[in-house]
C-alpha positions as CSV (number, residue, x, y, z in Angstrom):
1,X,132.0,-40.4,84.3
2,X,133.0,-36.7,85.1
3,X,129.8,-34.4,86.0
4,X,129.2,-31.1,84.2
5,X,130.2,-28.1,85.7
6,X,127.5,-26.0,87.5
7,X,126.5,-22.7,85.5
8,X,125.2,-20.0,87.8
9,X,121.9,-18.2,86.2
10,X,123.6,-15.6,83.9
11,X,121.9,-12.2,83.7
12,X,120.0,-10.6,80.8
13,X,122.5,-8.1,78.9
14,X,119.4,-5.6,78.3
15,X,118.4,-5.3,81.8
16,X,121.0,-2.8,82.8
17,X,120.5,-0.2,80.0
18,X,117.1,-0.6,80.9
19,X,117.6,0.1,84.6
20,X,119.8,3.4,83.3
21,X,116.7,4.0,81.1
22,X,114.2,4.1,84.0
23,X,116.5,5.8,86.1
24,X,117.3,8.8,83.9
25,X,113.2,8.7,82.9
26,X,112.3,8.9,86.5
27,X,114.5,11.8,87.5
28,X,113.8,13.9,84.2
29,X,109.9,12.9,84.8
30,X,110.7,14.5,88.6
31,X,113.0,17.4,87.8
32,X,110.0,18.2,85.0
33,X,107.9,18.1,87.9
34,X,109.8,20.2,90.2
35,X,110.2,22.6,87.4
36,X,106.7,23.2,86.6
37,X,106.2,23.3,90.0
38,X,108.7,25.8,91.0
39,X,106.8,27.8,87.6
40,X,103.8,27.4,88.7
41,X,104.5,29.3,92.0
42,X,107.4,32.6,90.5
43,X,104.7,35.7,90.2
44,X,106.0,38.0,87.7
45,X,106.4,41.8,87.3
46,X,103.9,40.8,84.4
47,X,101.7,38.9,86.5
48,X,102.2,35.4,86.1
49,X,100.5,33.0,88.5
50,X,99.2,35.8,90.2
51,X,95.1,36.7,90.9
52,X,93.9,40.6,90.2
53,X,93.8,42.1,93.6
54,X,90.8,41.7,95.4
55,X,90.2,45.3,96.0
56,X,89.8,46.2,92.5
57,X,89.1,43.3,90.4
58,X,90.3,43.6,86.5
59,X,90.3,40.9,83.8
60,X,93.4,38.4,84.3
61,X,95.9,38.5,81.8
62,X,95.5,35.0,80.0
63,X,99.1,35.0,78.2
64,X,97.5,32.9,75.4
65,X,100.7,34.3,73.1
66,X,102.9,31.7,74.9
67,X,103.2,28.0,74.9
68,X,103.1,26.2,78.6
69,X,106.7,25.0,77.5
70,X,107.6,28.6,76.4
71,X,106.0,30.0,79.2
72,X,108.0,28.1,81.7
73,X,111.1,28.9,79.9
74,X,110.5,32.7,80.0
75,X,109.5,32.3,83.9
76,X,112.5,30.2,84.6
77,X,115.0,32.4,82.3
78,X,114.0,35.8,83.5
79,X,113.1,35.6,87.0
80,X,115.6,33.3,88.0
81,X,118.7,33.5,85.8
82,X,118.9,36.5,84.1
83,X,120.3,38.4,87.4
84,X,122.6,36.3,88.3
85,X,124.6,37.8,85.0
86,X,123.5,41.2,85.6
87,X,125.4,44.2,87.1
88,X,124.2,45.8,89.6
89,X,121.7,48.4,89.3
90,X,123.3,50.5,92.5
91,X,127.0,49.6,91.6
92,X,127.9,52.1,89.4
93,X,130.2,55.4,90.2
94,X,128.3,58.8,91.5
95,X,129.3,61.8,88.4
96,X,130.4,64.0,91.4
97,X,132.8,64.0,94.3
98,X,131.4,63.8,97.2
99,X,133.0,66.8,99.0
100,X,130.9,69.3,96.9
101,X,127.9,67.2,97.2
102,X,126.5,70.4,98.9
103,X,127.4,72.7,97.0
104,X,125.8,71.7,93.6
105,X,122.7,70.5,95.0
106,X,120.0,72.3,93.9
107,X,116.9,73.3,96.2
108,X,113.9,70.9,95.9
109,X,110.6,72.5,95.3
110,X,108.7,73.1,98.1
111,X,106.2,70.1,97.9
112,X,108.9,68.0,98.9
113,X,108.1,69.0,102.2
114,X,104.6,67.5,102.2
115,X,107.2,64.2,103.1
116,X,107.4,64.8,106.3
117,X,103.8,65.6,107.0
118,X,102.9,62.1,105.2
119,X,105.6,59.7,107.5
120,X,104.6,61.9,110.5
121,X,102.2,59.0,111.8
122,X,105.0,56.7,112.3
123,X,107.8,59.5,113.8
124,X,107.3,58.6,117.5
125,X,106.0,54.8,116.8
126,X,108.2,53.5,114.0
127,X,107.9,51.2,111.9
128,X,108.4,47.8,112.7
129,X,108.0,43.9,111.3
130,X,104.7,43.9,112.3
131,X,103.2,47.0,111.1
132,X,104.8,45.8,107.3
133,X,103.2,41.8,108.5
134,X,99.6,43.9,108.5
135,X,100.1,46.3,105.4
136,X,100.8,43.2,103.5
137,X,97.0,42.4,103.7
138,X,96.6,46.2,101.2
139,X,99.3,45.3,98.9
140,X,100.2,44.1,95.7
141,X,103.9,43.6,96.5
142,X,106.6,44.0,98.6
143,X,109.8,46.0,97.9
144,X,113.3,45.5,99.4
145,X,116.4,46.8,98.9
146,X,119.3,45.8,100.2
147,X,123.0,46.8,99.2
148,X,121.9,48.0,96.2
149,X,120.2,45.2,94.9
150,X,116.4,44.9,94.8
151,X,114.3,42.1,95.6
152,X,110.6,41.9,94.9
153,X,107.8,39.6,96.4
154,X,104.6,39.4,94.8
155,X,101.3,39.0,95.8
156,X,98.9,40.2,93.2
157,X,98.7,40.9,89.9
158,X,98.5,44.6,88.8
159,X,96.5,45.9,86.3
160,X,98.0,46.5,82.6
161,X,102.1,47.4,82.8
162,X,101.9,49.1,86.2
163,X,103.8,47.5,88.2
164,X,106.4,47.1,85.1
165,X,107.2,50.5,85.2
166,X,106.9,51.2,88.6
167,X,109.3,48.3,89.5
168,X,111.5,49.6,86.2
169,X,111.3,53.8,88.0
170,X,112.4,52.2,91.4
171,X,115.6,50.2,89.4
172,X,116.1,53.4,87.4
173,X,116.5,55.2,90.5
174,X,119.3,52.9,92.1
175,X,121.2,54.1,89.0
176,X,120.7,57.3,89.3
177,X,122.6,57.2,92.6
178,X,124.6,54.1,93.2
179,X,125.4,53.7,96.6
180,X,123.0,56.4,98.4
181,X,119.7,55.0,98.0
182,X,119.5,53.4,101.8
183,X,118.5,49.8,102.5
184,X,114.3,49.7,102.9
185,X,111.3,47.3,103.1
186,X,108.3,48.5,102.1
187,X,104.9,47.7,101.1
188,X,102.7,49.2,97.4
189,X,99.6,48.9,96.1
190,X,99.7,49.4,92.4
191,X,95.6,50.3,92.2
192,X,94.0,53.4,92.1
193,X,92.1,53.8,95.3
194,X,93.9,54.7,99.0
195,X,92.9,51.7,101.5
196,X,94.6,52.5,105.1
197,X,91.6,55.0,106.4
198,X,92.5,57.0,109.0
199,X,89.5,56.2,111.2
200,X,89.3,52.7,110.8
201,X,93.3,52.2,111.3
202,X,94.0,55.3,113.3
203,X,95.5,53.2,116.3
204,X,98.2,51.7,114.2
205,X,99.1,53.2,111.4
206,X,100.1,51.2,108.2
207,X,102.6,52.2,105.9
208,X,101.4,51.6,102.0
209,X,103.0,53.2,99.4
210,X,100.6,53.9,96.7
211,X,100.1,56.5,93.6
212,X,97.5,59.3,95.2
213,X,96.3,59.7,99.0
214,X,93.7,61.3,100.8
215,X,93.2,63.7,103.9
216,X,91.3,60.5,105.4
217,X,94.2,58.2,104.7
218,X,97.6,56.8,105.7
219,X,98.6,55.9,102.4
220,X,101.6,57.1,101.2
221,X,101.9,58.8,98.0
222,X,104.2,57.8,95.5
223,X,105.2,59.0,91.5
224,X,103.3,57.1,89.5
225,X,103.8,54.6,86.3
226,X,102.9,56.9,83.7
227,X,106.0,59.1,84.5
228,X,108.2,55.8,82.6
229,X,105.6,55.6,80.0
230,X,101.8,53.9,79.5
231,X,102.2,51.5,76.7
232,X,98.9,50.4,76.5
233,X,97.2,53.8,75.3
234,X,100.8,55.0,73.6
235,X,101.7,57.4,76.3
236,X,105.8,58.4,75.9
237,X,107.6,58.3,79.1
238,X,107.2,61.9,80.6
239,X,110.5,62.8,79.8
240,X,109.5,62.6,76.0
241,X,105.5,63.5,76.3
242,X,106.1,66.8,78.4
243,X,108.4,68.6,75.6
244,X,105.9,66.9,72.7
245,X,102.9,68.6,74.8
246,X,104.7,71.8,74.9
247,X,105.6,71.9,71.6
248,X,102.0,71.1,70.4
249,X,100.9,74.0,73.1
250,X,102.2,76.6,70.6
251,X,101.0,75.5,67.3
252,X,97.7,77.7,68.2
253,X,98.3,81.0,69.7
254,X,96.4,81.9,72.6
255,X,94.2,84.8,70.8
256,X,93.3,81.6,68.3
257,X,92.3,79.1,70.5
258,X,88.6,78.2,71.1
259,X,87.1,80.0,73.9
260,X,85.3,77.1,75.5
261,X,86.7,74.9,78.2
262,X,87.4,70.9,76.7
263,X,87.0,67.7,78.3
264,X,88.3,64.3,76.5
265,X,88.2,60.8,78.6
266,X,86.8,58.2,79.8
267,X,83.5,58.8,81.8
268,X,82.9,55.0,81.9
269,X,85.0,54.4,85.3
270,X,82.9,54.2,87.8
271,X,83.1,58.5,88.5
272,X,80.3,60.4,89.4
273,X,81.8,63.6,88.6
274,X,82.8,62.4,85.0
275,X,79.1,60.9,84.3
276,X,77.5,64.6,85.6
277,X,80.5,66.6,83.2
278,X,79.0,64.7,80.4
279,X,76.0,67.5,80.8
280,X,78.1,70.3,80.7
281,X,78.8,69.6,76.9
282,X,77.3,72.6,75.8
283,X,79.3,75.4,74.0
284,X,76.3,77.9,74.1
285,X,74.8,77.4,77.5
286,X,78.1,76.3,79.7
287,X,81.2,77.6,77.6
288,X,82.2,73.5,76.8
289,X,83.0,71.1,74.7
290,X,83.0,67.1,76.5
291,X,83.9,64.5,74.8
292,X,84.4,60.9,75.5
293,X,87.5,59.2,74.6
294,X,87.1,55.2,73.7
295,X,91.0,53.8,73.7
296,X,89.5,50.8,72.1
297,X,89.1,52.6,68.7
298,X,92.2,54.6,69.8
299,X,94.2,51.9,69.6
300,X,92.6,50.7,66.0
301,X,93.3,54.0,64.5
302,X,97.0,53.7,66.2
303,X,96.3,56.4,68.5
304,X,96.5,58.8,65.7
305,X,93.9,61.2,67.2
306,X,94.5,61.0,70.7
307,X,97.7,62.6,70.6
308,X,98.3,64.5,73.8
309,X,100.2,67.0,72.2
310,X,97.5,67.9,69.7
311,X,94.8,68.3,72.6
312,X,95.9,71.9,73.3
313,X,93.9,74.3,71.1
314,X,91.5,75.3,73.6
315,X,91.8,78.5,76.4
316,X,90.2,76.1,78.9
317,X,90.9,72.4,80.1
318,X,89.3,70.2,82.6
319,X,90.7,68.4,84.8
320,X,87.8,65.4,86.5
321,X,88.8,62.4,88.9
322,X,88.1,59.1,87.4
323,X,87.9,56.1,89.3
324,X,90.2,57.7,92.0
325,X,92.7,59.9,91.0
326,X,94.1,60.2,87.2
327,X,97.2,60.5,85.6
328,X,95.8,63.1,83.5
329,X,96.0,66.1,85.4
330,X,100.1,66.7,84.6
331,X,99.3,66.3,80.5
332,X,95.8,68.7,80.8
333,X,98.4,71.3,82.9
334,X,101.6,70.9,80.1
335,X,99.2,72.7,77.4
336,X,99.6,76.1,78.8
337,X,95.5,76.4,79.1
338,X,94.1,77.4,81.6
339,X,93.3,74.5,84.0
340,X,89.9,74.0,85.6
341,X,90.2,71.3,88.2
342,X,86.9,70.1,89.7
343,X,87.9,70.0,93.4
344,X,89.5,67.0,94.1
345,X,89.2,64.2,96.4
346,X,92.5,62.8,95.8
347,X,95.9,64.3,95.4
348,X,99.5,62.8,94.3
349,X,103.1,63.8,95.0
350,X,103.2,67.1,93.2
351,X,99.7,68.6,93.7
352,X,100.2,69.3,96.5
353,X,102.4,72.5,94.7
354,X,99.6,74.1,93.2
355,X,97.9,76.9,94.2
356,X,94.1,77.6,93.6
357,X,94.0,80.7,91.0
358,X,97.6,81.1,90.0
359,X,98.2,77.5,88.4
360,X,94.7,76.9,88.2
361,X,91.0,77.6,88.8
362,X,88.9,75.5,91.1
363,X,86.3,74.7,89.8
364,X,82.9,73.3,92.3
365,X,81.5,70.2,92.1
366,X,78.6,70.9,93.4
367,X,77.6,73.6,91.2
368,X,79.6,72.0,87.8
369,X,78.1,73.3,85.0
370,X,77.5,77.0,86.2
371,X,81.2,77.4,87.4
372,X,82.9,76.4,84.5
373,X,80.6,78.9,82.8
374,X,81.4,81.6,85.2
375,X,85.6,80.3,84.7
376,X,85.6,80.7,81.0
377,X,83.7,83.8,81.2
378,X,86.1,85.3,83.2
379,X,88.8,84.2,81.4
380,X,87.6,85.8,77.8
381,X,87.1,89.2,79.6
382,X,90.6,88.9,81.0
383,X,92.6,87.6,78.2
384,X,95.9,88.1,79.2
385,X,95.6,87.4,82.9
386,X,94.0,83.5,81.4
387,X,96.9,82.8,79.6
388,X,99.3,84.2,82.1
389,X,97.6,81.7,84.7
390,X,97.8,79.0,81.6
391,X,101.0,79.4,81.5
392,X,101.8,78.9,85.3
393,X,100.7,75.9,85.7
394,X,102.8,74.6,82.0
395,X,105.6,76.0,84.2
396,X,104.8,74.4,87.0
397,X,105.0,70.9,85.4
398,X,108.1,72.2,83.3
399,X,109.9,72.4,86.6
400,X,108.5,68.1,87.4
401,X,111.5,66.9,85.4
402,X,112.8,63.3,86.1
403,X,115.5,64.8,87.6
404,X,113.2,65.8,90.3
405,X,110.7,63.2,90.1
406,X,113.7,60.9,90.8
407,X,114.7,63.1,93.6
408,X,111.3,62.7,95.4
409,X,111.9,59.0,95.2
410,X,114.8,59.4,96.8
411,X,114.2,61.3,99.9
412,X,111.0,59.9,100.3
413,X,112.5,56.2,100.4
414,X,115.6,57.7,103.0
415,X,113.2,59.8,105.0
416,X,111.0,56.1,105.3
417,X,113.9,54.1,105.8
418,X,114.9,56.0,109.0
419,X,111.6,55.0,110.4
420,X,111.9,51.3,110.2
421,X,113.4,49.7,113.8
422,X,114.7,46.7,111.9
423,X,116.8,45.4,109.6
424,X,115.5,44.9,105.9
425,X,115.9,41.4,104.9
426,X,114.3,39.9,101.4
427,X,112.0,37.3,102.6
428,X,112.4,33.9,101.0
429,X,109.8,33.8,98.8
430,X,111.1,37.5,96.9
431,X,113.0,37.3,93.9
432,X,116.2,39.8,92.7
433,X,115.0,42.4,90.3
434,X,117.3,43.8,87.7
435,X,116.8,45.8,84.9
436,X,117.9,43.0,82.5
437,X,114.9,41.0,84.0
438,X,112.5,43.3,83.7
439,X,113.4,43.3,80.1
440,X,113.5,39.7,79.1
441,X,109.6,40.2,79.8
442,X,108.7,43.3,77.9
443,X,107.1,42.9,75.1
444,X,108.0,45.1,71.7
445,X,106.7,48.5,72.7
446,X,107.3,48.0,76.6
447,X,111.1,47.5,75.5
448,X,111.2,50.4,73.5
449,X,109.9,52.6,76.4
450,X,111.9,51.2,78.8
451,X,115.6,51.5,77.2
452,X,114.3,55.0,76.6
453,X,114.1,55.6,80.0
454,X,117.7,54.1,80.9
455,X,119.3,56.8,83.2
456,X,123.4,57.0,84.5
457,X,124.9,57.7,87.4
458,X,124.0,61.3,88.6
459,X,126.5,64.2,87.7
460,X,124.8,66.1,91.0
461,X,123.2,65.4,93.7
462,X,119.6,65.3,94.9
463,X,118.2,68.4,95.5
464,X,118.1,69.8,99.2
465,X,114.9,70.1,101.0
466,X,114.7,73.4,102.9
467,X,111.9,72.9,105.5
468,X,112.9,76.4,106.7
């Protein structure tokens, strides 16, 4: 008898679709994984994965608009892939030849110079790895430019659209002049109140750029947000609100307006000054009218009566610090009133251009409610010298265009940059910056403020500073 064959053990015709199976579920399950965790780490110009900063703590931003699956695409989308597409912010073509460069260049106004005065601490030292290592410790995030491209790495969150529009100015600005804005690392706190005090840190100096400064302080001073637009309370990029303000300045003549000096904003911020103006509000005893402005019912209303350019039918307007410095003081001086600023602890970039009693009136803290008095008083005996000095210190800010705001940027950022004794490099953890990324996370209103802000390549160049 023959004997059967021997059959090997055959094997099951599912089990290799099911290995493929498990092998393409396991490595979507882990690219998932790395996704979300690569998503759960990117900080955003909008603040995504990032904690207030501890210095001045505001409500987190809870994004409760977006889906986690929406949210991840938006982080993944815009911060990582939207640049790679983009053109270059600094690669454009200058307007001018740069032969003439001299010759067309107009003369920056003399507050410029206050640049040198605040980069003097670090003009024998420099500025090195180290001193940026320290200042990270103050900041919200960390700026470097390099060939033209920007790179951002964030550390904290910053209250509102701030560091949008800041990051959006500083993008606008490469631009503006392709090609001449130097490379540069450097350090910014996007809150209100100047950290690096000169006592405390007066053996080494650290460089943070900010919005305002004090006497006492290190910080560096820097335009602020608002100049690009505030969203939130329906402020127009400064290019559009300065002409609006203007306009609105001469809907009431000057022998029309009210004679009393008028206060509208926010008293609850944590200001003494503010919370003592409130007792002023007397038209009979102290010449003023204070009123408090509540942006939540603003905002209801659509911002229909907080119109900047409808706040200028009064002789007088004061000017109060809030919970540092405030944006404030450039839309109180566009109104062509006369401006009554309660001596100031802070200052920004351009204050330091006015001059006590020809584009304003100091007014004394200490003795509030009597000075404005004696202010207004003077003022309505001297009619025409008031609204001469009004209209000062609208000239003053008439002369702040972007052009010049832009300009300050500029030579502040070159003048800083010649300070540093290394070379900038974008640390591993920053991100590239473009303006097409910034976009793809504005919302409605953000967008529309931000394409209105779009400049080109400069047809001149930045103005010369004459320290002589």
């Amino acid at each position: 008898m023959g004997l059967s064959p021997k059959h090997s053990p055959r094997t099951p015709t599912y089990l290799f679709p099911c290995v493929i199976a498990l092998s393409f579920f396991s490595l979507t399950g882990l690219l998932l994984y790395k996704v979300d965790d690569v998503v759960s780490r990117t900080g955003t110009v909008v603040g995504h994965n990032l904690e207030p900063t501890p210095w001045h703590v505001f409500p987190t931003k809870p994004f409760d608009e977006e889906t986690r699956q929406s949210r991840a695409y938006k982080i993944i989308q815009c911060s990582y892939l939207t640049c790679r597409n983009a053109v270059s912010g600094g690669s454009g073509r200058l307007g001018y030849a740069a032969g003439d460069a001299k010759a067309k260049a107009p003369t920056c106004p003399d507050f410029f110079k206050a640049i040198r005065r605040d980069l003097e601490p670090w003009m024998k030292t420099r500025i090195s790895e180290g001193h940026l290592a320290e200042a990270q410790k103050y900041a919200a995030f960390r700026v470097v430019i390099v060939g033209g491209k920007m790179f951002v790495d964030w550390y904290y969150a910053c209250v509102q659209s701030r560091a949008m529009f800041t990051v959006w100015g500083l993008l606008q600005l490469l631009r503006k002049y392709p090609g001449l804005v130097p490379d540069v690392d450097l350090m910014f706190d996007c809150m209100d109140k100047p950290s690096i005090n000169k006592t405390e840190h007066n053996s080494k100096p650290l460089p943070l750029f900010r919005y305002c400064t004090t006497k006492e302080h290190f910080d560096i001073p820097f335009p602020d947000w608002s100049f690009w637009g505030w969203s939130e309370i329906n402020i127009k990029p400064w290019r559009e609100e300065f002409p609006d303000i203007k306009q609105g300045s001469q809907a009431v003549s000057w022998r029309d307006r009210k004679q009393l000096a008028y206060w509208k904003g926010n008293p609850d911020v944590l200001s003494p000054i503010r919370t003592e103006l409130l007792n002023c509000n007397d038209s009979k005893a102290w010449g003023a009218e204070i009123l408090r402005q509540d942006w939540v019912a603003a905002a209801k209303s659509g911002f229909k009566e907080s119109k900047l350019s409808k706040q200028c039918n009064h002789r007088y307007k004061i000017y109060a610090e809030g919970y540092a410095w405030s944006v404030s003081l450039k839309y109180i001086l566009s109104c062509g009133s006369v401006t009554l600023i309660i001596t100031p602890q802070y200052e920004d970039f351009f204050t330091r251009g006015l001059i006590p009693l020809q584009n304003f009136i100091p007014i004394n803290p200490l003795d509030l409610c009597p000075s404005i008095k004696r202010a207004v008083d003077w003022g309505n005996m001297h009619p025409r010298e008031a609204e001469v000095l009004g209209k000062r210190g609208q000239d003053y800010m008439e002369t702040l265009n972007m052009d010049r705001v832009y300009d300050y940027m500029f030579h502040l950022i070159s003048e800083y940059s010649k300070l540093l004794n290394f070379k900038p490099t974008p640390p591993s953890s920053a991100l590239e910056v473009c303006a097409e990324s910034v976009l793809c996370f504005a919302d409605e209103k953000q967008t529309l403020f931000l394409n209105s802000t779009k400049v080109s390549p400069s047809q001149t160049p930045p103005c010369t500073i004459k320290y002589v």
